[in-house]
Wavefront OBJ file of the C-alpha trace (Angstrom):
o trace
v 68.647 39.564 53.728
v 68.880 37.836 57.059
v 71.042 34.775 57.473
v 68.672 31.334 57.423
v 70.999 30.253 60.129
v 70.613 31.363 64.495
v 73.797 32.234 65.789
v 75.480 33.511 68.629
v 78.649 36.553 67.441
v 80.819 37.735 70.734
v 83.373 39.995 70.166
v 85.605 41.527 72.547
v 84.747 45.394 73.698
v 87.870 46.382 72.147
v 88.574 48.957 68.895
v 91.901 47.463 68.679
v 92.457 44.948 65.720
v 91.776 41.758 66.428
v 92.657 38.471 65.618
v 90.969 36.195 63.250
v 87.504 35.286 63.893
v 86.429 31.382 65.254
v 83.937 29.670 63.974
v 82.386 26.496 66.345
v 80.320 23.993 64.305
v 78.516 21.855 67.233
v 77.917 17.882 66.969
v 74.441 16.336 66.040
v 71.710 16.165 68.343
v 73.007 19.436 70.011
v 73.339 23.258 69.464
v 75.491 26.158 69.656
v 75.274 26.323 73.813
v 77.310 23.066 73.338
v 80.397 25.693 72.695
v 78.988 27.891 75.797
v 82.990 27.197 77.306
v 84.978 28.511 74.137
v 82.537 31.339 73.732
v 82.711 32.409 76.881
v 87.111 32.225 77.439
v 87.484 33.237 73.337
v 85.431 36.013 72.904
v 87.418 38.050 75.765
v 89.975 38.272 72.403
v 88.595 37.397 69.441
v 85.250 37.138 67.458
v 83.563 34.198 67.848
v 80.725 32.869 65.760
v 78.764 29.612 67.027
v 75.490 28.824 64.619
v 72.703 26.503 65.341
v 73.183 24.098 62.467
v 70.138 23.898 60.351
v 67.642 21.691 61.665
v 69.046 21.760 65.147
v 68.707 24.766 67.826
v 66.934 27.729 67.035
v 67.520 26.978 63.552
v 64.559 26.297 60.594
v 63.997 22.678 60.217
v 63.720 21.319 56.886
v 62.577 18.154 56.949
v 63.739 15.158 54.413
v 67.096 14.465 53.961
v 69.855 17.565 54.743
v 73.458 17.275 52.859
v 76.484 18.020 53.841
v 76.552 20.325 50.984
v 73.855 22.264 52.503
v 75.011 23.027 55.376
v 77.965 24.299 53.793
v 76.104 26.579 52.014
v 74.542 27.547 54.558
v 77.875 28.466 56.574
v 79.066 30.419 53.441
v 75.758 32.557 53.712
v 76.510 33.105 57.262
v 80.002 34.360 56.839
v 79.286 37.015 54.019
v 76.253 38.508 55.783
v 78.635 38.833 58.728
v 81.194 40.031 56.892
v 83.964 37.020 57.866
v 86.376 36.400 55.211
v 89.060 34.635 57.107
v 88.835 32.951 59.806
v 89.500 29.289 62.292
v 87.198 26.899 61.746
v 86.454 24.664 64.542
v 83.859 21.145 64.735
v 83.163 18.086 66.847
v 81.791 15.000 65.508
v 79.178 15.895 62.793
v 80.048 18.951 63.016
v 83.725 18.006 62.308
v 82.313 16.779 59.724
v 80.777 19.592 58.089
v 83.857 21.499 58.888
v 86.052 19.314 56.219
v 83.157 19.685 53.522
v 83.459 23.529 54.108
v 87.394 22.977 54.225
v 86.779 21.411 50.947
v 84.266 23.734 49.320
v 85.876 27.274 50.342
v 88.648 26.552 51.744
v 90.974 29.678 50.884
v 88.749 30.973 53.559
v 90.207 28.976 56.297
v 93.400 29.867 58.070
v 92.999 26.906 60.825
v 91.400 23.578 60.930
v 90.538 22.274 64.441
v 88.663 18.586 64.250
v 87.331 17.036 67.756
v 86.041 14.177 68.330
v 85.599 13.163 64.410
v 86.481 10.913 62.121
v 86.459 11.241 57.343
v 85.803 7.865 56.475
v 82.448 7.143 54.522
v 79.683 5.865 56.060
v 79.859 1.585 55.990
v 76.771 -0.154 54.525
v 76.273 -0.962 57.736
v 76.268 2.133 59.378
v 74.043 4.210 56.600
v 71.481 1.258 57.500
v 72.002 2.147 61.312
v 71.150 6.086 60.793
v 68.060 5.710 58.511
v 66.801 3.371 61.225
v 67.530 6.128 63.801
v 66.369 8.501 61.504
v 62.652 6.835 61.038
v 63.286 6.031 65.165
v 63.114 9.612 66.092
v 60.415 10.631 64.190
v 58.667 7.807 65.460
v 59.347 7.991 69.019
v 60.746 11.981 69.603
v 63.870 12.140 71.434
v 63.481 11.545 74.975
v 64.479 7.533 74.835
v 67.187 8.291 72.481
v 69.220 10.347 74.474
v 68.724 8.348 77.773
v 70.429 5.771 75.841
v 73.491 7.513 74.749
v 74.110 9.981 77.344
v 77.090 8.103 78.980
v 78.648 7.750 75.900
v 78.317 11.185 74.439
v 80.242 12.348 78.179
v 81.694 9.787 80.124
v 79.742 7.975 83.060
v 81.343 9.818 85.477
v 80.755 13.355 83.723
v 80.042 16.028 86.352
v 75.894 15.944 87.023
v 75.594 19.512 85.398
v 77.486 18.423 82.419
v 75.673 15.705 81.711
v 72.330 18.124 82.361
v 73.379 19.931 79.612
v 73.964 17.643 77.015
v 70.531 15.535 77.537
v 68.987 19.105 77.589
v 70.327 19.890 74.319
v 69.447 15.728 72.779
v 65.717 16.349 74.041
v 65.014 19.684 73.007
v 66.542 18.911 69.103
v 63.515 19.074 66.202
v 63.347 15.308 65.548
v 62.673 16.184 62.191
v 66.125 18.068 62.198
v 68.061 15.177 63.676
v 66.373 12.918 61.083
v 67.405 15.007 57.958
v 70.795 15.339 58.990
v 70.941 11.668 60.070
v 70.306 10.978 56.615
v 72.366 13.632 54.709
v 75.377 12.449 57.204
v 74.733 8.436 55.855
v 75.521 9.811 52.172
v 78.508 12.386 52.863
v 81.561 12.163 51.266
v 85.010 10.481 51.484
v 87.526 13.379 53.538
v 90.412 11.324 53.285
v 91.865 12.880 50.069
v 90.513 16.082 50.878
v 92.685 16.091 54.107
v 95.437 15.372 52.608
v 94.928 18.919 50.413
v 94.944 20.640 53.250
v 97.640 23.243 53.816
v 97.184 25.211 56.962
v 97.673 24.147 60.680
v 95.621 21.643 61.903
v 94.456 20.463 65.459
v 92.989 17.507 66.293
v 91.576 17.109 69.591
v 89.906 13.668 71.132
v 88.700 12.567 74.413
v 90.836 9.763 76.532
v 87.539 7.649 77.055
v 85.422 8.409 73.452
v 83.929 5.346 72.025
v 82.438 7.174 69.223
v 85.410 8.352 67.569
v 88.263 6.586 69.552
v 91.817 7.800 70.035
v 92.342 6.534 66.602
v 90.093 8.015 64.695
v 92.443 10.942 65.911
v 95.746 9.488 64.843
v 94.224 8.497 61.321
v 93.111 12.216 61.121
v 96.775 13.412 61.814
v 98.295 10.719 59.514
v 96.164 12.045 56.347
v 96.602 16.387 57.184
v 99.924 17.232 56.242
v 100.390 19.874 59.143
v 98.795 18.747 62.141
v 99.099 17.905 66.010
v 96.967 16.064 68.305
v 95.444 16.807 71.858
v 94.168 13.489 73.525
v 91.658 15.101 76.725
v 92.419 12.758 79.608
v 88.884 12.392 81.826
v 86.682 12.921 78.895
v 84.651 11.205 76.058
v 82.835 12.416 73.148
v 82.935 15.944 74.320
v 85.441 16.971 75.775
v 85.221 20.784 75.393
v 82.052 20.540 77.775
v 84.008 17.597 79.999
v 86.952 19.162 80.306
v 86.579 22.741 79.309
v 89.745 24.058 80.882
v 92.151 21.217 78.771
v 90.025 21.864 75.560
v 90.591 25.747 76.074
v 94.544 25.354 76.662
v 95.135 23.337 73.343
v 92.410 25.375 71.167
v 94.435 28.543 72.769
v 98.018 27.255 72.124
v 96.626 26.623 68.106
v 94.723 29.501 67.933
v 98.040 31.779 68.772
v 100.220 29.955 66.501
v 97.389 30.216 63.881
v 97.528 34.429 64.407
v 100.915 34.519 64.318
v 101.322 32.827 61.008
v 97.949 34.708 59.359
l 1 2 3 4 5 6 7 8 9 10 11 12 13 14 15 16 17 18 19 20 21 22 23 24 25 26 27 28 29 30 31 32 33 34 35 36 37 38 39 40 41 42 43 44 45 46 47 48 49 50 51 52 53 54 55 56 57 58 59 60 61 62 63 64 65 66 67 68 69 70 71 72 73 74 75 76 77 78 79 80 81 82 83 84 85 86 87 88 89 90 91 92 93 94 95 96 97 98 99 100 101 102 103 104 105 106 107 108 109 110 111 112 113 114 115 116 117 118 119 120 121 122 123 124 125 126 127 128 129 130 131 132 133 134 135 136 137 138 139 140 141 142 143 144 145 146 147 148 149 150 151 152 153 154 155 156 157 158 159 160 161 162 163 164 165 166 167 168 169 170 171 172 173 174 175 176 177 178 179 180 181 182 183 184 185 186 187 188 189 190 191 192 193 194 195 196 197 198 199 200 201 202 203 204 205 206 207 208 209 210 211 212 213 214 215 216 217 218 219 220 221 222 223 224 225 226 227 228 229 230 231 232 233 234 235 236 237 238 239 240 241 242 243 244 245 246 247 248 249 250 251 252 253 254 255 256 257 258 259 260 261 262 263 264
């Protein structure tokens, strides 16, 4: 049966073994072209798998509320119809997110944790008021005002004109009923603190110099709780630093991702 999930799967042209497989979990309101960087330098060497979260991208949308849980489940689905039994697993923001529930719900899987731009606290009262409001917002009012509001803080103001292209492209052309149900499953996920500290294989957590989101540190609270971790702060870059600073994001991902095959 077909995966629910869209998805992008490069591999090298190569019959040689290769190393293990990466998987990209991309931020909320975007989609897998946020990872368009990694795919392109990773793939020259290794498999690499970058899904449109449900709800967002090319993905179904199911409309309501969307868990963390499911999108777990959905992950898992993904992995055994493509065969992927161990691999790196790699998120930014919600999608960091999603990568500790997964880390937490099949973890044996999962040779390498990478967490950008993120943060495993619970949601405040506050804040799960904040994203139902957004929630009923965007179904309300679509996306367009939405992500002319937070563009210069999901890259930095002075983000490179195509960059910043690319990331309202991706805000504006997200299902607002996608956003919404996520929005809503991501007010009632979990506590990762504890979780992290379970956590036995390399970690890297990566943050941008300038993110307001999920500030330098979210990234030192992060590396506190994992018990093997290190942490790459992106100089010149906010929120997303893979797609602000592509080349810095690809040295530290590639400096984990070898020490990661050579302990597999």
């Amino acid at each position: 049966m077909p995966p629910f999930l869209a998805y992008t799967d490069k591999s090298p042209d190569s019959a040689r073994r290769l190393p293990l497989p990466l998987l990209l979990l991309h931020g909320h309101p975007f989609d897998r072209t946020m990872w368009d960087p990694q795919l392109a330098k990773f793939s020259l060497d290794r498999r690499v798998i970058a899904p449109d979260l449900r709800g967002y991208g090319a993905s179904p949308v199911t409309p309501g509320t969307v868990p963390f849980a499911r999108h777990a489940e959905d992950l898992a689905e993904l992995l055994d119809f493509l065969g992927v039994d161990a691999f790196v697993l790699a998120g930014l923001s919600m999608g960091g997110q999603i990568a500790m529930e997964c880390q937490d719900r099949f973890g044996d899987r999962v040779r390498g944790l990478v967490l950008a731009d993120t943060f495993a606290d619970p949601e405040t009262p506050e804040g799960r008021r904040g994203r139902y409001a957004m929630a009923e917002r965007l179904l309300a009012e679509g996306m367009r005002g939405y992500a002319d509001e937070v563009l210069e803080r999901m890259v930095a103001p002075y983000a490179r004109a195509e960059v910043k292209s690319h990331v309202h492209g991706m805000m504006t052309a997200t299902p607002p009923e996608g956003a919404a149900a996520s929005l809503r499953g991501r007010a009632e996920r979990r506590d990762y603190r504890t979780a992290l500290t379970r956590v036995s294989v390399p970690a890297l957590i990566v943050v941008g110099a300038d993110d307001t989101y999920t500030p330098v540190s979210d990234a030192e609270s992060l590396h506190a709780a994992l018990p093997d971790s290190t942490v790459e702060v992106i100089e010149g870059a906010a929120h997303l630093p893979n797609l602000e600073r592509p080349e810095e994001f690809n040295r530290a991902l590639e400096a984990f991702l070898l020490r990661v095959d050579g302990t597999a």
